[in-house]
C-alpha positions as CSV (number, residue, x, y, z in Angstrom):
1,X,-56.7,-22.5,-14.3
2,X,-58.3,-20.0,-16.8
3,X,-60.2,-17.5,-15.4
4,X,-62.7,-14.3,-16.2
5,X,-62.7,-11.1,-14.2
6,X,-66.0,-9.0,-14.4
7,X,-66.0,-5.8,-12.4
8,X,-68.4,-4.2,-14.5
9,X,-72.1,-5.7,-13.4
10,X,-73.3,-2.9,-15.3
11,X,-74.4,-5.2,-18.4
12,X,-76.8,-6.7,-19.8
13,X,-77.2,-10.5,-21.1
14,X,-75.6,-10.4,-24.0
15,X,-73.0,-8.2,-23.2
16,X,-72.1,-10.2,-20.0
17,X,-71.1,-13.2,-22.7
18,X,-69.5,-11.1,-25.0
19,X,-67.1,-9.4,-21.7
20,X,-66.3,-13.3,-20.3
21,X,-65.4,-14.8,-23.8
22,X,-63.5,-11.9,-24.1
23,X,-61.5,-12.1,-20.6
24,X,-61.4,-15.9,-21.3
25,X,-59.8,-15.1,-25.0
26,X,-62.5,-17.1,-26.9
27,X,-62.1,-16.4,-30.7
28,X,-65.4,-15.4,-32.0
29,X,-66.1,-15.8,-35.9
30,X,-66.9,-12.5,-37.6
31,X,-70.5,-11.6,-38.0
32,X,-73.5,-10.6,-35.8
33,X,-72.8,-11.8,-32.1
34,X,-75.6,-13.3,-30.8
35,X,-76.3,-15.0,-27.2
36,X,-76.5,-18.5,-29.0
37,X,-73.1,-17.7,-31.3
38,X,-71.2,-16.3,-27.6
39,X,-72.5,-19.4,-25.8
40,X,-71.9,-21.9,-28.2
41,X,-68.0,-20.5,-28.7
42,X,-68.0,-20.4,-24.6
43,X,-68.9,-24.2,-24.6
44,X,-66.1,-25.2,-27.0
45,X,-63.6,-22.9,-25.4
46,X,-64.9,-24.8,-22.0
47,X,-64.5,-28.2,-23.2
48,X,-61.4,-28.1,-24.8
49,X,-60.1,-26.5,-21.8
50,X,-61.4,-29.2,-19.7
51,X,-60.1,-32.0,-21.8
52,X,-56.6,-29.8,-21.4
53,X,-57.5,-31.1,-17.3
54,X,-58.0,-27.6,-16.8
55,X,-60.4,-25.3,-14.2
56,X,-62.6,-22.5,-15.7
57,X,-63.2,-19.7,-12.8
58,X,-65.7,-16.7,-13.6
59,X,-65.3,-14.3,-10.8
60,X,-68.4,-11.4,-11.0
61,X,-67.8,-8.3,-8.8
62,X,-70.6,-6.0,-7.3
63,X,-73.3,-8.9,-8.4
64,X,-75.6,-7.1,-6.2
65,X,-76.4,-4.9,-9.2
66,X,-76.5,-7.5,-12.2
67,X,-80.4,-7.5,-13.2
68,X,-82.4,-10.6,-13.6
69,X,-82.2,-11.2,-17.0
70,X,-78.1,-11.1,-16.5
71,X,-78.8,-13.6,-13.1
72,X,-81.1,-15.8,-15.1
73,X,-78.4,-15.7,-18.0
74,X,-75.9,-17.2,-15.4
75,X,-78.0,-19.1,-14.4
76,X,-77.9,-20.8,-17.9
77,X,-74.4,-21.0,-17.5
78,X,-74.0,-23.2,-14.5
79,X,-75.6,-25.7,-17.0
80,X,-72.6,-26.0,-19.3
81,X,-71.2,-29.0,-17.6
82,X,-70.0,-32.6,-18.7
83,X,-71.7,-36.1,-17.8
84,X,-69.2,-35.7,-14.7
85,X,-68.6,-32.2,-13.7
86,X,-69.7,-28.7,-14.4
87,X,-67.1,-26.9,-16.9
88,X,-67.3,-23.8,-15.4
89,X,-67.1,-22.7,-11.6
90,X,-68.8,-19.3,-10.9
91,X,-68.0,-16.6,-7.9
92,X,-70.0,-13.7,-7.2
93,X,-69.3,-10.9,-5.0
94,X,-71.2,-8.3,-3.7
95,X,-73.1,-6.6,-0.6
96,X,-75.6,-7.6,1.4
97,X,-78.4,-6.9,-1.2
98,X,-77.3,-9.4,-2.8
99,X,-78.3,-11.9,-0.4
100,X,-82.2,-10.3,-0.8
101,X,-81.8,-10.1,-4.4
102,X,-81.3,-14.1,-4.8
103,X,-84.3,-14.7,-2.2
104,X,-86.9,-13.8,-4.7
105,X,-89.0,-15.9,-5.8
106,X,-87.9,-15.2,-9.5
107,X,-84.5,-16.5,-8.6
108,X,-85.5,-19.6,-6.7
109,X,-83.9,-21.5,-9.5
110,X,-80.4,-19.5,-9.5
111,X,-80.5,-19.8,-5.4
112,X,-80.9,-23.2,-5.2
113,X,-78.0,-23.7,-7.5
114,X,-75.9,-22.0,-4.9
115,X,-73.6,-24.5,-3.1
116,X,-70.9,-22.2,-0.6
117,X,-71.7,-19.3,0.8
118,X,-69.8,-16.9,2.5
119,X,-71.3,-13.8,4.9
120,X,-68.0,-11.7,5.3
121,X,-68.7,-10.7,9.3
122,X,-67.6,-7.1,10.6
123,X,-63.6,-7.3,11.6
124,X,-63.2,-6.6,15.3
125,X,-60.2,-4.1,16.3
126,X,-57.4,-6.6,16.7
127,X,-57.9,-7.7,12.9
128,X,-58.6,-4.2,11.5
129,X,-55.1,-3.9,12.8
130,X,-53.9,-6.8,11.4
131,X,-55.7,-6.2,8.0
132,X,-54.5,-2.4,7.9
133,X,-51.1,-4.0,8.5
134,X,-51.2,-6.6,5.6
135,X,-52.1,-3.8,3.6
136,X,-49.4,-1.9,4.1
137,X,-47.2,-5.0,3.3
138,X,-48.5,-5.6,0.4
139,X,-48.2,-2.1,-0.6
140,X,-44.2,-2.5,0.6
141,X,-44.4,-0.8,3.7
142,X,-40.9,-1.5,5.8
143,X,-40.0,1.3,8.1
144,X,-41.7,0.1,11.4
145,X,-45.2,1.5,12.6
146,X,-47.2,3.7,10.7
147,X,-50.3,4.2,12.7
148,X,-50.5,4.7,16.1
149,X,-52.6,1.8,18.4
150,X,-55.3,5.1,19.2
151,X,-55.3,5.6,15.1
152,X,-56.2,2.3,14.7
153,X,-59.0,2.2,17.8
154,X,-60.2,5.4,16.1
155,X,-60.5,3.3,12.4
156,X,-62.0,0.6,13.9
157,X,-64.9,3.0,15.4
158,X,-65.4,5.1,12.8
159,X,-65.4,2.1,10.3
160,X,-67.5,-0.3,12.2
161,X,-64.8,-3.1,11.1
162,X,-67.0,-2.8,7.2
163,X,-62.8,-3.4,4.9
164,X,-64.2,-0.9,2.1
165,X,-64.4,2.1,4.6
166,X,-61.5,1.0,6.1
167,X,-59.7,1.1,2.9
168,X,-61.6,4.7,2.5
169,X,-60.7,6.1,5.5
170,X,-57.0,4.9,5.7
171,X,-56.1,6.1,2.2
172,X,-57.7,9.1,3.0
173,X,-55.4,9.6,6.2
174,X,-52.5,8.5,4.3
175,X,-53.0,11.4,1.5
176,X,-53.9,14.1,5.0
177,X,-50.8,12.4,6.2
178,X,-48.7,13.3,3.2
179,X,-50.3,16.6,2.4
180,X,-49.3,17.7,6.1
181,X,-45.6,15.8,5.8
182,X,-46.3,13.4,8.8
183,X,-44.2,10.4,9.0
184,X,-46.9,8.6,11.2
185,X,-50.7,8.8,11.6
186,X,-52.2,9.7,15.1
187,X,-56.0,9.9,16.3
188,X,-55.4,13.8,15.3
189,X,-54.5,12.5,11.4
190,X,-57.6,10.3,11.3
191,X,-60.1,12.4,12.7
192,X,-59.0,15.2,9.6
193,X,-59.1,12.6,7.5
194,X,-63.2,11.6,8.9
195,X,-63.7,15.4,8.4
196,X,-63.1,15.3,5.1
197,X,-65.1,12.4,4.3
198,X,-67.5,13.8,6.1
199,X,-70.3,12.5,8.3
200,X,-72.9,10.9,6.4
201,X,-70.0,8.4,5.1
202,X,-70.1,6.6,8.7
203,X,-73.2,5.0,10.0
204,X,-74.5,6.4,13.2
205,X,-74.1,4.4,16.1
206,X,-76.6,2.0,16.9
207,X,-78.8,0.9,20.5
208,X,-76.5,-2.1,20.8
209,X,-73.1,-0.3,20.6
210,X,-74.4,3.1,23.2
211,X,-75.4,0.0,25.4
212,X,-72.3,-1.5,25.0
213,X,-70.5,1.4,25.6
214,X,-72.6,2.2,28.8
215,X,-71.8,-1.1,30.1
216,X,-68.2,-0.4,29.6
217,X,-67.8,2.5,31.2
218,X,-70.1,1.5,34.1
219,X,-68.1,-1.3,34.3
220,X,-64.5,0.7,35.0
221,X,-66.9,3.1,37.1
222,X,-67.2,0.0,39.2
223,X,-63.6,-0.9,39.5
224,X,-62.6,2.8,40.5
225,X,-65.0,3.1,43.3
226,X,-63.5,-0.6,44.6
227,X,-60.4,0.8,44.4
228,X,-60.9,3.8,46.6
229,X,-62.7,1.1,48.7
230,X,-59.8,-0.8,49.0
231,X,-58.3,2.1,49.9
């Protein structure tokens, strides 16, 4: 499989052709790049590489922020195809504005086009755990636990399960963790950690988690008082 990286949605139409036959390798002949010159070297890269029984993956990072000149350029794209299949299978990625950004009508066309969709839901405690924990692995972590079970109750919290203030908050305990020459990270690590951060980087809690929380601790309220009961 070739494939094209774009982390940088900061570009505009032409420049978003000239950055994937660039990640793709696409030899461009010298001269004046134009949209038509970038596409029509994209095609023949595409073709060859489909005759070679080859994939073609563009992958397109923070999409939320591409314009609609870029969207309506890829658009374009997802018509480079044969009389069997399309030559080139297109990922983007990006927050939930994303999702409101392709509902306009201006879109309609691009949307339409769209055949998976994925909504990545809020992690609940017991995989921020797990995540954290693959994280570490990945980063070669092997000397037993690193944070505590109240650290990671504490991350899950603060976090609201979102991964990228997850990622935030635990590289940010990590570096408290090191600056203060702690083997491990407690509650007391992550709440320094929050400090520095600093308030407005977590979202206030909402009616549905105070309810939550009210039911919760009515609800071991209720088992106490049956226990002195019982009694």
């Amino acid at each position: 499989m070739e494939s094209a990286l774009i982390f940088n949605s900061a570009l505009s139409d032409l420049e978003l052709l000239q950055t994937i036959n660039q990640e793709f390798g696409v030899p461009m002949k010298r001269g004046r790049q134009t949209k038509k010159r970038c596409l029509d070297a994209l095609n023949e890269f595409l073709l060859k590489n489909f005759a070679l029984g080859k994939q073609a993956l563009l992958l397109i990072d923070e999409a939320q922020n591409l314009s609609r000149n870029v969207l309506e350029q890829i658009r374009m794209l997802s018509n480079l195809e044969t009389d069997r299949e399309k030559l080139l299978q297109i990922i983007l990625v990006g927050q939930p504005e994303l999702q409101y950004l392709l509902s306009l009508p201006s879109l309609r066309q691009l949307n339409e086009r769209i055949t998976v969709r994925y909504d990545l839901k809020p992690l609940d405690l017991i995989n921020v755990q797990k995540y954290i924990e693959y994280r570490l692995d990945m980063a070669g972590f092997r000397d037993g636990v690193l944070f505590s079970p109240v650290a990671y109750n504490l991350i899950y919290h603060a976090s609201r399960g979102n991964p990228r203030r997850i990622n935030v908050l635990c590289d940010r305990a990590l570096l408290v963790a090191y600056a203060e020459d702690c083997r491990s990270i407690d509650r007391k690590i992550v709440k320094k950690a929050m400090k520095d951060l600093g308030e407005a980087y977590f979202p206030p809690m909402g009616k549905a988690d105070w309810r939550r929380r009210s039911l919760v601790f009515l609800l071991v309220l209720l088992v106490l008082l049956a226990v002195v009961i019982l009694k």
